[in-house]
C-alpha positions as CSV (number, residue, x, y, z in Angstrom):
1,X,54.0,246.8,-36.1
2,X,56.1,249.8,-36.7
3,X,55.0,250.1,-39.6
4,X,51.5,250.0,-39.0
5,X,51.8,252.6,-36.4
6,X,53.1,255.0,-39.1
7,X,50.1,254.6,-41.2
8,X,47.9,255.3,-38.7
9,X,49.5,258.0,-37.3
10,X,50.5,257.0,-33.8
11,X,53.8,257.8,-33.9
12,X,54.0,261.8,-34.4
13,X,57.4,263.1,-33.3
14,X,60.1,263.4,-36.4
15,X,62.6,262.3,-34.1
16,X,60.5,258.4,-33.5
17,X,59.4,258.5,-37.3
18,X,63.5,258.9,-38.2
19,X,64.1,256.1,-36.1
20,X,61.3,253.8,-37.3
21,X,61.5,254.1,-40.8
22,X,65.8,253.1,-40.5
23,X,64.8,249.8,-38.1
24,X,61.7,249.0,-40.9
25,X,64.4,249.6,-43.7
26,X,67.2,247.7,-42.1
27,X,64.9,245.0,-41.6
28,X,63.5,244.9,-44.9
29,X,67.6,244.8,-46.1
30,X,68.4,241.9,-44.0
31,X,65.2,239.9,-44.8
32,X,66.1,240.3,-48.9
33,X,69.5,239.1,-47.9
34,X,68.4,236.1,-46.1
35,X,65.9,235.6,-48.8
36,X,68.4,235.7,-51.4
37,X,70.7,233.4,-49.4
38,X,67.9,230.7,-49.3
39,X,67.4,231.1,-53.5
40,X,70.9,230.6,-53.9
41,X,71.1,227.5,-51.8
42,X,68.6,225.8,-53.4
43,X,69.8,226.8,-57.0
44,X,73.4,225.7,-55.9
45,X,71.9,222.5,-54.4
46,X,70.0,221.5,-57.8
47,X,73.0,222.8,-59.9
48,X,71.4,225.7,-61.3
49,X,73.0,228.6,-60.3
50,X,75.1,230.6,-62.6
51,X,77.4,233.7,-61.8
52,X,77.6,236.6,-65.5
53,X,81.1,237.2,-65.0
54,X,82.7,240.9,-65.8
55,X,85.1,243.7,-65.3
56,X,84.7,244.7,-62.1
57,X,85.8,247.9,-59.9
58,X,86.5,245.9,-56.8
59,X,87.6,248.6,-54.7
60,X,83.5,250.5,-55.3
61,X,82.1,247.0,-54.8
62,X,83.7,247.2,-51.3
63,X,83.0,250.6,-50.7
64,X,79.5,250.1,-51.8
65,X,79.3,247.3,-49.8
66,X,80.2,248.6,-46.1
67,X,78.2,251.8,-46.8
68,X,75.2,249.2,-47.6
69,X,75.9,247.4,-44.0
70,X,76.5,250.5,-42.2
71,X,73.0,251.1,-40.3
72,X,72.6,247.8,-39.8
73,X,76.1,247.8,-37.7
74,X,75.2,251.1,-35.8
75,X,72.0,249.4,-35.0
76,X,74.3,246.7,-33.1
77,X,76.4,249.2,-31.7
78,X,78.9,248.2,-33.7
79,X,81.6,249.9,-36.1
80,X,82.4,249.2,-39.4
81,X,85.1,250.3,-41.0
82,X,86.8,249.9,-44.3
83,X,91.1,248.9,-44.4
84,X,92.3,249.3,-47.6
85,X,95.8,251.0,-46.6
86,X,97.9,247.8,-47.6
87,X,96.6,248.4,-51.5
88,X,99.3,248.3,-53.4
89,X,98.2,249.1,-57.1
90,X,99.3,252.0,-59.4
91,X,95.7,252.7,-59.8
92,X,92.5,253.0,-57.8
93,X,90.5,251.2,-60.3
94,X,91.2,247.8,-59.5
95,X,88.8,245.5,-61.9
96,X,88.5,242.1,-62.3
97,X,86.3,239.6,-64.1
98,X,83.7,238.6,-61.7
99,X,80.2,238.3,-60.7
100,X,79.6,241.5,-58.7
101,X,76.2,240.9,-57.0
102,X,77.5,237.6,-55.8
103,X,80.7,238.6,-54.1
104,X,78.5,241.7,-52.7
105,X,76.4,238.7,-51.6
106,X,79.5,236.8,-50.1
107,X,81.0,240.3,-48.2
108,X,77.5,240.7,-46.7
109,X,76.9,237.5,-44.9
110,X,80.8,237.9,-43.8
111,X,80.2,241.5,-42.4
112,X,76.6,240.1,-41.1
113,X,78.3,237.2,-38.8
114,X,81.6,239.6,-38.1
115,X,78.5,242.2,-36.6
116,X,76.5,239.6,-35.0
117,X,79.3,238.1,-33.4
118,X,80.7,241.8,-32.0
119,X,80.0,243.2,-28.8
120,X,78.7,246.7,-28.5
121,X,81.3,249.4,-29.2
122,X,84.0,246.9,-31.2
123,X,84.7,246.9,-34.9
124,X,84.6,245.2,-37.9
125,X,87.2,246.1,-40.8
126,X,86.7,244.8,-44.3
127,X,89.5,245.3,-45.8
128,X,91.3,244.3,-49.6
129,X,94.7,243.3,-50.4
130,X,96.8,242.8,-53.6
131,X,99.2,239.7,-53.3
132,X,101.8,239.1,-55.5
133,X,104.1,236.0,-55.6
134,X,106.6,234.1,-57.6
135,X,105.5,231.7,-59.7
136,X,108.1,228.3,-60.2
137,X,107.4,228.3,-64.2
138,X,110.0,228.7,-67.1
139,X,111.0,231.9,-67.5
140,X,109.9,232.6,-64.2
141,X,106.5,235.4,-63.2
142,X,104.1,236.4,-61.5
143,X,101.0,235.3,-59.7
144,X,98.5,238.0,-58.3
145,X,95.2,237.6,-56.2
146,X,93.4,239.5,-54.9
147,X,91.9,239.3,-50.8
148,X,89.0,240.6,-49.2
149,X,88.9,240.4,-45.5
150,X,86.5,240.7,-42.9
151,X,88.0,240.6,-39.4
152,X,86.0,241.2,-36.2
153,X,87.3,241.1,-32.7
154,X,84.7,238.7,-32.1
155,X,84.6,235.2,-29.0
156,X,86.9,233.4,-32.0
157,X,86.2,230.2,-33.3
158,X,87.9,226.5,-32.3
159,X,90.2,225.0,-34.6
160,X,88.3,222.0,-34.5
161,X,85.6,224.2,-35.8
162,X,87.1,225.9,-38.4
163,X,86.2,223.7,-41.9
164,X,82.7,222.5,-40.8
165,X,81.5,226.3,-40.0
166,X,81.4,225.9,-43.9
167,X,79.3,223.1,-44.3
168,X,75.8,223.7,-44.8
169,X,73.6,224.3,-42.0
170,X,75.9,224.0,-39.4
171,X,76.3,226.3,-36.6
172,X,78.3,227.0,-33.8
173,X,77.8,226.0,-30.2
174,X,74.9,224.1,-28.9
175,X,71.0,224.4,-29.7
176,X,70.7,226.0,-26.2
177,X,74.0,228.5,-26.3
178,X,73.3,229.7,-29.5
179,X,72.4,234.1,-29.3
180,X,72.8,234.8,-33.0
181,X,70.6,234.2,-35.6
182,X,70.9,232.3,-38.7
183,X,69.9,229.0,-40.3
184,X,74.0,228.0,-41.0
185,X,73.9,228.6,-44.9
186,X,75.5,231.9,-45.6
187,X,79.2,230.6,-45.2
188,X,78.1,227.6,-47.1
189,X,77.1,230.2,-49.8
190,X,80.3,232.3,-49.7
191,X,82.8,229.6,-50.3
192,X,80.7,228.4,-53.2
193,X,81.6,231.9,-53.9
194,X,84.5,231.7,-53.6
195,X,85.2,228.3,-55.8
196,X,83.2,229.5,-58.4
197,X,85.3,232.4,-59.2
198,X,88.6,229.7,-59.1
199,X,88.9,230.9,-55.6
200,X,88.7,229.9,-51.9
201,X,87.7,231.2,-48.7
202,X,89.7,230.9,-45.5
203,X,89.3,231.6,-41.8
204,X,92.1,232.4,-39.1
205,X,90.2,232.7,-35.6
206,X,91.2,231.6,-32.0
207,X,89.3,231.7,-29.2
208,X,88.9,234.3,-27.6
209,X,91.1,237.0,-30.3
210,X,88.4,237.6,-32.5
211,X,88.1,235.9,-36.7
212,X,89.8,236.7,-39.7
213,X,87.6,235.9,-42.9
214,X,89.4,236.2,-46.7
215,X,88.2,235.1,-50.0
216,X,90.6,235.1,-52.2
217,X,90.2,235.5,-55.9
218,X,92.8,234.9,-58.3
219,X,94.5,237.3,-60.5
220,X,95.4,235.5,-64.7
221,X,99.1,235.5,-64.5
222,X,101.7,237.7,-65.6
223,X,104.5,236.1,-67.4
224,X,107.7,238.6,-68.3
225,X,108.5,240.0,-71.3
226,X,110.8,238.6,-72.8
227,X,113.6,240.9,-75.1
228,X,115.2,240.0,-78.5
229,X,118.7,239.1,-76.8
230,X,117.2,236.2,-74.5
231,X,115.3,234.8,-77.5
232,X,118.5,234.4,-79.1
């Protein structure tokens, strides 16, 4: 309809047009995303789909990403803000082998629930975080991954709830309490994500204190150098 009135030039003040042509964009962004989602699902559920894995700037993908989901926040009323403070790295060029398009894909429908779940003036940070730990091996080491977060200060989720909001097509609440939209596949989609990339996703919500999505992706390990005196 908007759309239509453009063409035929019913709606002549700049200010209107401006707004019109973000909402018909916005729109048209969130119905490729859902379209894309539905693809996927029914290439994951025939065994089809396959990710092209390769070095990837991480810290752009994010940055690409939230500037991508901006409007569609302001048009919620909602911020969105990127956390990446607790990066610990000696470079800003963190890469990894991965499929870029479908993490993008997984941060989206993350950010899109964390939005859809806000209330008007709250915000949603998507942040990413280096972990490193010790690995038990000989010689001993190091074990990196690599989280990206999406946290909203959201009603919170039961922990009864909190494996089957990955299952497909299920959704939160009853048929007649549901406000958000959705046909319960996108977190379905992101931990397949997730688990293809040798990773997992996890949630940390309570009711009423908002939800804490990560996916974490694994880092090959580091084993130690070893000098000539402890080869001896």
């Amino acid at each position: 309809l908007m759309a239509e009135n453009l063409e035929r030039g019913k709606i002549s003040e700049p200010a209107k047009q401006g707004e019109y042509f973000r909402f018909i964009v916005q729109e048209c962004r969130r119905l490729s995303s859902l379209i894309e989602n539905v693809l996927d699902f029914s290439r994951i559920e025939q065994g089809r789909k396959q990710y092209e894995f390769e070095p990837t700037n991480l810290i752009a993908l994010v940055e690409t990403t939230v500037k991508l989901m901006e409007p569609y926040a302001a048009e919620k009323g909602v911020k969105l803000q990127l956390g990446t403070s607790t990066i610990h790295h000696p470079t800003s060029n963190i890469e990894l082998d991965v499929d870029g398009r479908a993490i993008q894909q997984a941060l989206v429908n993350l950010i899109d629930n964390a939005v859809k779940h806000s209330a008007k003036g709250e915000t949603v940070t998507v942040g990413l975080e280096i972990k490193i730990e010790k690995l038990k091996i000989k010689n001993g080491g190091n074990s990196s991954r690599i989280n990206l977060s999406v946290c909203d200060h959201g009603p919170g989720i039961p922990a009864a709830e909190h494996e089957k909001i990955f299952e497909r097509f299920y959704r939160l609440g009853s048929e007649l309490r549901r406000e958000t939209q959705g046909v319960g596949i996108g977190l379905s989609i992101v931990k397949h994500i997730a688990e293809a990339h040798g990773g997992r996703v996890q949630v940390a919500s309570e009711v009423g204190k908002g939800s804490r999505f990560t996916i974490e992706l694994p880092v090959k390990a580091e084993k130690p150098q070893i000098n000539a005196d402890e080869r001896r």
